[in-house]
C-alpha positions, 0 to 999 in steps of 0.5 A: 155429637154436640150440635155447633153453636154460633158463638163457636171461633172455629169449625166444630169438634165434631167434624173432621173431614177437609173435604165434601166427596160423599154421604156414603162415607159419612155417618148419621151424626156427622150428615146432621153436623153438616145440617145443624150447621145450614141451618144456623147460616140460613138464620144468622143471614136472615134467610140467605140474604145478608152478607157475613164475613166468616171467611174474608180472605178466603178464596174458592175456586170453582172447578166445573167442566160440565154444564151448570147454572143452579149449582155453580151459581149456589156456590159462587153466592154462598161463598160470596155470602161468607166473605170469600173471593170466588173465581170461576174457572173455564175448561174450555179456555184453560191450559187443559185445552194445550195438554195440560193435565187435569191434577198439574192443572188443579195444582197450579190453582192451589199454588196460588193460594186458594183455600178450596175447589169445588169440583164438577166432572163426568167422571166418577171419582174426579172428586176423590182423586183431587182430594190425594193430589190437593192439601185444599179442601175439595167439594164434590159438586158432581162426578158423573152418575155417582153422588151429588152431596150438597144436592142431597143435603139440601133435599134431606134439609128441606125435609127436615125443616119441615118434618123435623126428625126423618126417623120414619118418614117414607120418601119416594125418589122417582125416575131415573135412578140408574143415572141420578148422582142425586138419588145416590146422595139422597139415598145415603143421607136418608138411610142414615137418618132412619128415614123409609126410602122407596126407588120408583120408575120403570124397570129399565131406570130401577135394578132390584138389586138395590134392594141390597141396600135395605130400600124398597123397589116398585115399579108403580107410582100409583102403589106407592103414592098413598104411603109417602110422605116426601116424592122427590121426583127426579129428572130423566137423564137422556145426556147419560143414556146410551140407549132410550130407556123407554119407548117414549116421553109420553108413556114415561109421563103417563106412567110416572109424571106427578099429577093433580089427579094422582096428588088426590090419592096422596096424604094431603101433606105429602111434601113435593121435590125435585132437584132440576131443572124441571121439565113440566109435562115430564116428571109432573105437571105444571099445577104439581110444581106450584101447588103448595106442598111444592118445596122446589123453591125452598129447596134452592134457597136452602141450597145456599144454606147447606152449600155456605155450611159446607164451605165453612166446615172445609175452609173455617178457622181451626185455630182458636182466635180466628173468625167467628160464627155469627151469634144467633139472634134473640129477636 
C-alpha cells in the first residue's frame, strides 16, 4: 500500500473504510495507512498545536453516553484542529431521557447534517449497529469491554515513533485484560504489525485461552520484566467487575505495580505506557510515571495526531478538487 503524501486532495486510495469501529477487522497495511497518516498531521500542525483548515464546513458530532475527559476532549480538539464544527451531545439531557430511541435519536442528528459521530457506550457493539443505521461515518470511542481503536492506535503509535518498525518488539500489556477494551485494540493492532505481545496480571484478570490468539500469558511480571521492550500498564477496571478480582488493591500492587525497583531489572530502554487515567500507587509508582522512559504524555499528544487522522480518513474529501492536506515542510 502506497503511504499518503500531504500533497494528496483527498483521502488516500489505500483506505476504504467510512467508518472507525475495530482493529480486529482492519489489516497490517491498513492500521499503518492510518499511522502514516497521524504522523503527517502531528508534523503538518507543528506538534498538534496549529489550527489547519482540511475539514471547514465539516461537523462532528460526539456521542458519549459514558463518563470521559481525555478522549472526548481529544476529539473535540482534533477536530477543531482540522477546521470542523463539533458539538457535544448529553444523554442525559436528550430526548432519549423521553423514550426516545437511541438509532431515531442518532438519525435525527444526521438528518441535520452532520458529517460523523463519534460514539461511547457500554454496550459492545453500539458502534457496529449505528454504523447499518447511519450513512455518516461513525468512530468507535469506546463499546464497553470491547475495543477502544483510536486509544489502541495512539499506544502502537508512540511505539512506533520511537522504535520504528514493531517487527519484533515484545510489548507487555499488564492488568486487567479481562475488561480492558484497551488491551483488545492493542492486542490487534500489535499482532498485525509483527509485533511479540505478552498479557500479565492475576489469573483472575488473564484467561490462558488467549493463547489461542498466538499471545503469550504469564502470571508474573517479575518474569516477563527483563524480555520487553515496551509495558503498557493498564488500569484496574472495578466499574466492570461484578466481583472483586482479587483479595485487595495492596496485593494487586505488590504483585503487579511498576516500580523503580522492578525498572533496575529491566532494558534500560524499556518504553513505559498507560492509557489512563492513572492511578499511582496501583499500576506503578509515582517515580515510574515520570521517569524518562515514561511516554504517558507523549501518548496523549499523539492522541490528537491519530484521532485528527481518523477524522480525515472518515470525513476528507473524496472527490478530486475538494480540501487538501497540508504540504510537508522542508525547514
Amino acid at each position: 500500500m502506497t503511504p499518503p503524501t500531504l500533497q494528496s486532495e483527498r483521502v488516500p486510495a489505500g483506505w476504504h473504510h467510512r467508518h472507525l469501529l475495530d482493529l480486529e477487522r482492519l489489516t497490517g497495511d491498513e492500521i499503518r495507512l492510518l499511522l502514516d497518516t497521524a504522523a503527517l498531521f502531528k508534523e503538518a500542525t507543528d506538534n498538534c498545536r496549529r489550527k489547519l483548515s482540511v475539514l471547514t464546513g465539516s461537523t462532528v458530532v460526539n456521542l458519549f453516553f459514558e463518563n470521559s475527559t481525555r478522549t472526548r476532549t481529544s476529539f473535540s480538539l482534533a477536530a477543531r484542529r482540522l477546521g470542523a464544527d463539533v458539538v457535544d451531545f448529553s444523554a442525559s439531557t436528550s430526548s432519549l431521557s423521553k423514550g426516545e430511541s437511541f438509532i431515531d435519536t442518532a438519525r435525527n442528528l444526521e438528518a441535520m447534517g452532520i458529517d460523523a459521530v463519534v460514539v461511547r457506550h457500554s454496550t459492545p457493539g453500539t458502534p457496529h449497529l449505528l454504523a447499518q443505521h447511519l450513512d455518516v461515518g461513525v468512530i468507535n470511542a469506546g463499546d464497553g469491554p470491547h475495543e477502544h481503536p483510536t486509544q489502541g492506535l495512539l499506544d502502537i503509535f508512540s511505539i512506533r515513533e520511537r522504535l520504528g518498525d514493531l517487527n519484533g518488539v515484545t510489548v507487555g500489556l499488564v492488568g486487567d485484560i479481562a475488561h480492558s477494551r484497551t488491551a483488545r485494540s492493542n492486542l490487534w493492532g500489535l499482532l498485525k504489525l509483527g509485533a511479540k505481545v505478552i498479557l500479565c496480571g492475576p489469573p483472575t484478570l488473564v484467561s490462558p485461552r488467549w493463547r489461542e490468539l498466538g499471545v503469550e500469558v504469564s502470571h508474573n511480571l517479575d518474569e516477563i520484566v527483563p524480555r520487553c521492550d515496551v509495558l503498557n500498564l493498564l488500569r484496574i477496571q472495578f466499574e466492570r467487575q461484578n466481583m472483586r478480582p482479587f483479595p485487595s488493591v495492596r496485593e494487586y500492587a505488590h504483585l503487579y505495580a511498576m516500580t523503580s525497583d522492578r525498572l533496575t531489572r529491566a532494558k534500560p530502554d524499556l518504553l513505559i505506557l498507560a492509557p489512563g487515567p492513572i492511578n499511582r500507587g496501583v499500576e506503578m509508582t509515582a517515580e515510574v510515571a515520570d521517569c524518562r522512559q515514561s511516554l504517558i504524555l507523549d501518548q496523549v499528544t499523539n492522541g490528537l495526531a491519530v484521532r485528527m487522522g481518523v477524522l480525515w480518513l472518515t470525513c476528507g474529501p473524496r472527490d478530486p478538487g475538494a480540501a487538501s492536506l497540508p504540504h510537508r515542510s522542508h525547514s
